[in-house]
Structure formats: structure tokens, C-alpha cells
N, C-alpha and C positions, 0 to 999 in steps of 0.2 A: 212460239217464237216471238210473236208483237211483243208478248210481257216481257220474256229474257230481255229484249232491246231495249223497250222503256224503262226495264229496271238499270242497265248498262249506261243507259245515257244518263237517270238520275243521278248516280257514281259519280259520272263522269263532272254533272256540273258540281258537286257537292263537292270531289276534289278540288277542281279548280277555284272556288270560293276559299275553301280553306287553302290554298296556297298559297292567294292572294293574300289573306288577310295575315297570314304568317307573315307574309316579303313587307307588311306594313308595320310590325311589329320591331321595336328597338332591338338592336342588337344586344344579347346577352354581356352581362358585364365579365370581365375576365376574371379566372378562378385568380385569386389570392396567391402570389408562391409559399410554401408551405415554409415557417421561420425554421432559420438557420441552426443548423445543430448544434447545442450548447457544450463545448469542450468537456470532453470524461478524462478519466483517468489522470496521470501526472499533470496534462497541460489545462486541465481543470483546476487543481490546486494551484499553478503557479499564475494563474489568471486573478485569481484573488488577491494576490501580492500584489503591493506599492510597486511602479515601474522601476521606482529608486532602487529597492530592491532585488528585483528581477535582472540590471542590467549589473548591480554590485557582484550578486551568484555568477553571471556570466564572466565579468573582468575574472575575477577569482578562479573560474575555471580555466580561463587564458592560462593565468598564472602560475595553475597549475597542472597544464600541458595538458588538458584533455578538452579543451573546444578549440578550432579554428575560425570562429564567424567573429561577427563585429557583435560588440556589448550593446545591444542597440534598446533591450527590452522585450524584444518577440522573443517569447521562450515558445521553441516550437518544435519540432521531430529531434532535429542535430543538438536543441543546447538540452535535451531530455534525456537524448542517448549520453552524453557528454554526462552527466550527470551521474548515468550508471558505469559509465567507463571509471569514474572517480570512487564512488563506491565498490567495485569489483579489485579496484587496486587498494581500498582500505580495508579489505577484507569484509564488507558488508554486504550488508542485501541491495542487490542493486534491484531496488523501485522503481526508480527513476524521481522520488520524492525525498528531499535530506530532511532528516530528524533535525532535533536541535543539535544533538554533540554533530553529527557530521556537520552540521553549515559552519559549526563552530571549529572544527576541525580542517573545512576546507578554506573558512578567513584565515585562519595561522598560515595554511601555507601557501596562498596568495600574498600574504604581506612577506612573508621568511622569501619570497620570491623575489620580490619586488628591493627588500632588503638587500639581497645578495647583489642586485646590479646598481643599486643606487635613485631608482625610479624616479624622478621627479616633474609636473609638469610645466612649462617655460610658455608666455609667451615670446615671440621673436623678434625683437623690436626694429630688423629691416622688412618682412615679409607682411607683419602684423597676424601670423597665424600662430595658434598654439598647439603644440605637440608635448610627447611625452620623451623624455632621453633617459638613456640606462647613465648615470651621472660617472658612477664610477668606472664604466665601460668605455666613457669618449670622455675624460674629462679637461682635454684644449679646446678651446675656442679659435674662431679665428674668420675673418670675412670671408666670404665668397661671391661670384658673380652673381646678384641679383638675389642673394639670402647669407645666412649664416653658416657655418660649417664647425660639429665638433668631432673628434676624434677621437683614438689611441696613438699613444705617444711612435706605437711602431706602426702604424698606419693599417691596421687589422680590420679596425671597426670605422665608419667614417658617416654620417648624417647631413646631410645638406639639404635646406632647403632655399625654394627659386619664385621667384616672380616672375610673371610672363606680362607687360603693361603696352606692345606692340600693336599699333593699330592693324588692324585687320586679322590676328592671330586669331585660328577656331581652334576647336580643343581637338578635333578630329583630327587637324595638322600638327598640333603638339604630339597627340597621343603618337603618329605614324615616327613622328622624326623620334620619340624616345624608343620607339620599337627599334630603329635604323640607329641608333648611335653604334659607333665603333666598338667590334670585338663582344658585341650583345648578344647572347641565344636565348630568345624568350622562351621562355616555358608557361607564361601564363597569360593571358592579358583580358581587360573587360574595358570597353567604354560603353557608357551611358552619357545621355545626354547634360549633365552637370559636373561629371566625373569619370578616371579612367583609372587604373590601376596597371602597372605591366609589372612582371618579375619575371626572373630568372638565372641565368649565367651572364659576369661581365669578367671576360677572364678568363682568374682564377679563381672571381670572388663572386658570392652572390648579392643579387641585388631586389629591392623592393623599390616601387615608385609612385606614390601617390600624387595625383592633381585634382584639385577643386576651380569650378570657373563660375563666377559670380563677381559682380558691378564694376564688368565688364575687362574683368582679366583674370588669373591663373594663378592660383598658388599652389606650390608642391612641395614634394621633399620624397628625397632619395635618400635610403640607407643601403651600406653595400659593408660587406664583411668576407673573412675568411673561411671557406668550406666547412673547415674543420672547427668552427665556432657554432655551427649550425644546429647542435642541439639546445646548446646556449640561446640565441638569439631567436631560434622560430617563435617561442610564446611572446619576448620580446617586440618583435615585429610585429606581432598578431597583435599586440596592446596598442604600441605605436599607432596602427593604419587606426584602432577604433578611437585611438584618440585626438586624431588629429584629426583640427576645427578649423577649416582655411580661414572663413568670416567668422571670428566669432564673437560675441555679440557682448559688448561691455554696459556694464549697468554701471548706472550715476554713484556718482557717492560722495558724502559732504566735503564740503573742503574743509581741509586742516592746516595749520601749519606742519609742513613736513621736517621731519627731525635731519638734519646735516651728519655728513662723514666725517670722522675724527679728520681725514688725510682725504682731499676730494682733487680727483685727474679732471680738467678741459684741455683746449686746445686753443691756441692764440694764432694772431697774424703777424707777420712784421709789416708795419708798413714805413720804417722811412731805416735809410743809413744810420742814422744814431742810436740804432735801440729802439723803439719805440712799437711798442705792440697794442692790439686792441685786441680784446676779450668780451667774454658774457657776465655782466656784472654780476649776476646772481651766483655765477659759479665760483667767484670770489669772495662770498658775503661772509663777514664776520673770520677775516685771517686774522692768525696770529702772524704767520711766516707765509712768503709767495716767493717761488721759485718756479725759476725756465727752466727744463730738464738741459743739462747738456751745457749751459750757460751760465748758471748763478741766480744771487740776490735780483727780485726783483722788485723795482719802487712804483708804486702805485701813484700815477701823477695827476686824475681826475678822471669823474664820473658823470656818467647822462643819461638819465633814461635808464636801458637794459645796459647798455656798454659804458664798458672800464677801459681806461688806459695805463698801461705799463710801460715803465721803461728798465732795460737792461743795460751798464754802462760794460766798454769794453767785449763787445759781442763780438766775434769773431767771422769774418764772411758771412754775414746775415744780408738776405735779399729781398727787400721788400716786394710788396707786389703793388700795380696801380689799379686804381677807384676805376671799376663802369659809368659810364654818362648813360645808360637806357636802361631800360628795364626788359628782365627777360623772365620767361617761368620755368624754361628748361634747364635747371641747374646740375652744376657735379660738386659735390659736397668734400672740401677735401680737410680731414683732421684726423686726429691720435685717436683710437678708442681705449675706454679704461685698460688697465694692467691683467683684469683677471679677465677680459673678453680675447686678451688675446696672448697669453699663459704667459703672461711677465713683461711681454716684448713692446716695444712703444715704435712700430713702425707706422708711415704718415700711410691712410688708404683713403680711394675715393669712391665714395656711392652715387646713385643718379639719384636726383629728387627732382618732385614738380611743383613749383607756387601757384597755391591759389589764394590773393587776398595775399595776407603774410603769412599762409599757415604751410609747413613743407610737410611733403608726403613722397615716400615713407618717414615715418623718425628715425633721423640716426641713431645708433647705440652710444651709449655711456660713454663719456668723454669728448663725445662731437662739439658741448657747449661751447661759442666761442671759435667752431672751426669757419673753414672759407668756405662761401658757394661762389663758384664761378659763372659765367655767363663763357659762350661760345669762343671768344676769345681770348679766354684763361685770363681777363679780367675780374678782379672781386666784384662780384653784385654783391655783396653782405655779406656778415655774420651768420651763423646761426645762434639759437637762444633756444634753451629746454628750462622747463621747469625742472626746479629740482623736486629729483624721487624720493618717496619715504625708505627710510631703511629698513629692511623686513629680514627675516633670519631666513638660511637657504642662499640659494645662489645669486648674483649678483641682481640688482633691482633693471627694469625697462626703465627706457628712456621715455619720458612722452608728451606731445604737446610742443610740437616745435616748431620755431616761428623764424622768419627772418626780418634781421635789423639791415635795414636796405644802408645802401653804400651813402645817399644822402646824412644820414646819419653820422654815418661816422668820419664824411668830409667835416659836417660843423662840429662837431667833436676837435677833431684837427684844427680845425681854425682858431677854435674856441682858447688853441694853448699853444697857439703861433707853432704850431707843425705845419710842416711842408710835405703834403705827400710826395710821392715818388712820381714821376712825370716819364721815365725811362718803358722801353714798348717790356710789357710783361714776361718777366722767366718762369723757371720751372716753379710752381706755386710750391710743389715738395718741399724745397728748400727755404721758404718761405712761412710753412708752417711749423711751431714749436708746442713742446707740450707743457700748461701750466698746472702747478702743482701747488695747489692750496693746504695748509696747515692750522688746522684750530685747538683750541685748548680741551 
């Protein structure tokens, strides 16, 4: 019995030493996570693909009605499947991997898609966001409140988009109030934190709505159509939401001289009883003929700076508008937009702009050159001034780069050729603005 005990108790300290010296010893490093499993089968192969690539395969299969996601580049389960749904309706083996004829056979019919609605991409020169439009599906133009709006002539098909620049607006409270607008049955909706999407029933008609929020406001755009369109326009939409770029992001590029319009549309002011109007000089550069729509000959009576001055003789109830003494930033921009922005028709519309410095934000569309911005009490603070845009084939060109010629300005101007502004308290500025119509060789 002594030795069992003596042998018991040596145990006994012989553990405890090694226990200790274990509890002394660094903790073990942790195992390594074992590396990530490298993609097999189809999304192995499109893994290899240029991203360029990958998101071209996906538009194309928008286009040709076998994926619903965004063209984004993740080729992943749904643009794989999508892929065999395409080949199962070409009669092929559906892989889930396109040979050369199928990729080649599925670009034809992406583009014969794309073709058939007139597809083209626009930026929007109130919103400053770029989307895509079926051209020959909405092919009027025309303003809207806080964006641009195109159409069908019978009002089937309709696209607008919005700016949201409200202090204090969150996208949370945007997304709720687009859910709650009138006669709406959502059937879909997603918010995230930079972005929300809702669709559904508005109606009769269906509708899609995207918003983006970034430096520190909202840009969207709604399309809404007729039910019975809806085979037609789902892959349409499905392009639209992947291509529409709220911020999107403009790269420099050298300056040139920009080539001029045979026939170039601005907008003028009247500022006194006898005819006499002020403009944006540049938007009159190198005429042969200058005409006020609705009025006649106009004579060109001197220049300064950005601003021209016109006179019209024999004007018929023309009412000028009076010069602001202050300065303001919160302006309302009131002029003509071109011909083809608003499908022939020359009505006067007004947008909100803000100055910072001289520069206005948003840019008006085409034709603003030379229009009024007002200050709070529908007196002129200024002109506006655009650069002129190069002319590019496709749809009409952006407005960009626009400034305001402050009222000081085109008081000495005035002076400068013994006009007398108008001193009477300010009318409707409407009637006050006209549209000038430049002619070159």
C-alpha cells in the first residue's frame, strides 16, 4: 500500500508540472482556412472571359429574352441557366457554355433586338443621368417635372426621369412615397441602401422605377406602358434598369472647335418696348439670317462679352421684363427648347437651376442658350450661356457647360447703346421670352 501511494503521489506531481508548463506554452496558431474552391464547370469557363465580355453575353441575352438580372459581369447560377434556356430554344445542347456559332448567333439576335426598338443610349441633359430608350418606341420628347419625358405618340409607352435635390429627402422616404403614389399595386420592390427599384401595376399600365442617391440627391426614372405591350418591353426594361447610370462618370477630352448647325434654335429676352432683345452670343455666331420665331427679321445691333443684342422692329405686344439689383442662386430658368426636344413644338418651359460661381446646375437642354433665369421675384438675374455642342449623328446632341451672364452685364450692355430698360414691376416672363433662330451657310 506505501508504494501504490508513493507511486500515486509521483503521478500526481508529474501531472501537475506538465500542466503547468503546458498553460506556459504559446497558444497554438490557428489552422489556415482551407483556399476557396476554384469555379468548375460553365462558371469556370466564363471566369476566364474579359469582364467586357461577360457583361456583352449577358445584355444579349436580356435581349434576347432569356435572362432577367442586370448585365453586371457576375456570370453566376441564373446567367448559366439563361444561357442553356438560349441554347434549348436553338435547338442545341444546352452546356451552359456557347460555342463560337452560338455566341455568334446569340450577338445577331441581341442586336435584330435591339434593332427592332430603336435602342439607343442618351445622356439627359436635366437629370445628368444616362439611360437607355427603345427610340423608335417613345420617339416625342418633351420636359417634365424635375427630368425629361419621351413617349408614344398615343401615350402607350412613356419614360421619365426625376431628380429629387430637397434638403432633407432620404431615399427610404422617396422609395415609401413611390410605393404610395396613386392607383399603384406594387408587385415588386427592393431598397438598399444607395438604391431602390419598385414595379408593378399603375392602372392600366405597367410600371418600372428606378432611383439612385448619391452627392447627395436622387436620380430616377420611371417607365410605364401598356399590359398588352408587355412581351415587347419586359427584355426592354430589363436593359433599361442595367443601363441606367444615375452619376455617371465623364472622362476629359481635348478641346476642339465644335462644328455648328446648318439652322441653330436659342432663346432670347425682350428687354425694352421697342424690340430689343438680348441673347447668347455664341448661339448666334457666324449667321447668315437671324430671325425671332413668330415676329420676323432680326438686326443684330451689338455685342460684349457672351451677349448679343437684337432688335426687332414693329413687334407686336412684346413685354419686356426688368434687371434684378441682387444676386440670387436659386434660379428658375425660363426658355424654348430645341425643335426635336420637344417633337416640332416651340412652347416657353421652365426648369429649377442652382448657381454656384457662374456655373448652373442642372444644364438646360438645347435651346436654353440665351434663355431667362429669374430670381424670386420673376425678375431677370441673367442669361443663360451653353457652349456650343458638337454635332454627332443619332439623336439630338447635350447641352453642356452652362453659365450665367449675370444681369450687371447686360445692364452695360444697355447703357453701352443708350437702351433704357424697362423700370415697370415684372409680368409674366412667358411672354417675354422668344425663340431665336440662327441661319448659316
Amino acid at each position: 500500500m506505501r508504494m501504490i501511494g508513493a507511486i500515486f503521489a509521483a503521478l500526481c506531481v508529474i501531472g501537475v508540472t506538465a500542466v503547468a508548463a503546458l498553460a506556459q506554452q504559446p497558444p497554438a496558431a490557428p489552422k489556415a482556412a482551407p483556399p476557396a474552391a476554384a469555379p468548375t464547370g460553365p462558371a469556370a469557363h466564363y471566369a476566364l472571359l474579359p469582364v467586357n465580355e461577360r457583361i456583352a453575353i449577358q445584355s444579349d441575352l436580356i435581349w434576347a429574352g432569356d435572362f432577367n438580372g442586370t448585365a453586371s459581369g457576375d456570370f453566376g447560377d441564373r446567367s448559366v441557366a439563361a444561357v442553356r434556356a438560349f441554347q434549348k430554344r436553338s435547338n442545341s445542347r444546352d452546356t451552359g457554355i456557347l460555342n463560337p456559332q452560338e455566341r455568334v448567333a446569340l450577338a445577331a439576335a441581341g442586336k435584330a433586338a435591339q434593332e427592332r426598338v430603336g435602342w439607343r443610349l442618351v445622356t439627359d441633359s436635366v437629370t445628368g443621368a444616362r439611360l437607355g430608350l427603345p427610340g423608335k418606341l417613345t420617339p416625342q420628347t418633351a420636359a417634365a417635372k424635375g427630368g425629361t419625358r419621351w413617349f408614344a405618340s398615343q401615350g402607350t409607352i412613356q419614360v421619365e426621369t426625376f431628380r429629387v435635390i430637397d434638403p432633407g429627402t432620404t431615399l427610404p422616404a422617396l422609395f415609401d412615397r413611390h410605393k404610395k403614389e396613386p392607383e399603384r399595386k406594387v408587385e415588386y420592390s427592393l431598397l438598399r441602401p444607395d438604391f431602390f427599384v419598385v414595379s408593378g401595376l399603375q392602372g392600366l399600365k405597367k410600371f418600372y422605377t428606378r432611383a439612385t442617391l448619391g452627392n447627395g440627391e436622387v436620380r430616377g426614372m420611371t417607365v410605364m406602358y401598356d399590359q398588352s405591350l408587355h412581351p415587347t418591353m419586359e427584355p426592354v426594361v430589363i436593359a433599361m434598369s442595367s443601363a441606367f447610370t444615375a452619376f455617371p462618370v465623364v472622362a476629359p477630352v481635348a478641346s476642339a472647335p465644335a462644328a455648328r448647325r446648318k439652322v441653330e434654335y436659342a432663346s432670347g429676352v425682350v428687354l425694352s418696348g421697342a424690340g430689343h432683345i438680348v441673347t447668347d452670343r455664341q448661339a448666334i455666331e457666324a449667321c447668315t439670317t437671324l430671325v425671332v420665331a413668330g415676329i420676323g427679321d432680326a438686326e443684330r445691333v451689338a455685342e460684349a462679352d457672351d451677349l448679343a443684342l437684337l432688335r426687332v422692329h414693329g413687334a407686336p405686344d412684346v413685354m419686356p421684363l426688368t434687371l434684378a439689383s441682387g444676386d440670387a442662386t436659386e434660379l428658375a430658368l425660363r426658355g424654348i427648347a430645341d425643335p426635336q426636344l420637344q417633337g416640332g413644338g416651340s412652347a416657353v418651359t421652365q426648369l429649377a437651376a442652382r448657381l454656384s460661381g457662374q456655373a448652373l446646375a442642372p444644364s438646360p437642354p438645347l435651346g436654353f442658350a440665351g434663355a431667362a433665369a429669374l430670381d424670386a421675384q420673376g425678375r431677370l438675374a441673367g442669361i443663360v450661356s451653353l457652349k456650343p455642342p458638337a454635332v454627332v449623328a443619332g439623336p439630338p446632341p447635350v447641352a453642356s457647360q452652362a453659365a450665367l451672364i449675370p444681369a450687371d452685364a447686360i445692364r452695360k450692355l444697355l447703357a453701352a447703346n443708350n437702351v433704357a430698360p424697362a423700370t415697370a414691376a415684372p409680368g409674366d416672363a412667358k411672354a417675354s421670352v422668344v425663340r431665336v433662330i440662327c441661319v448659316r451657310k
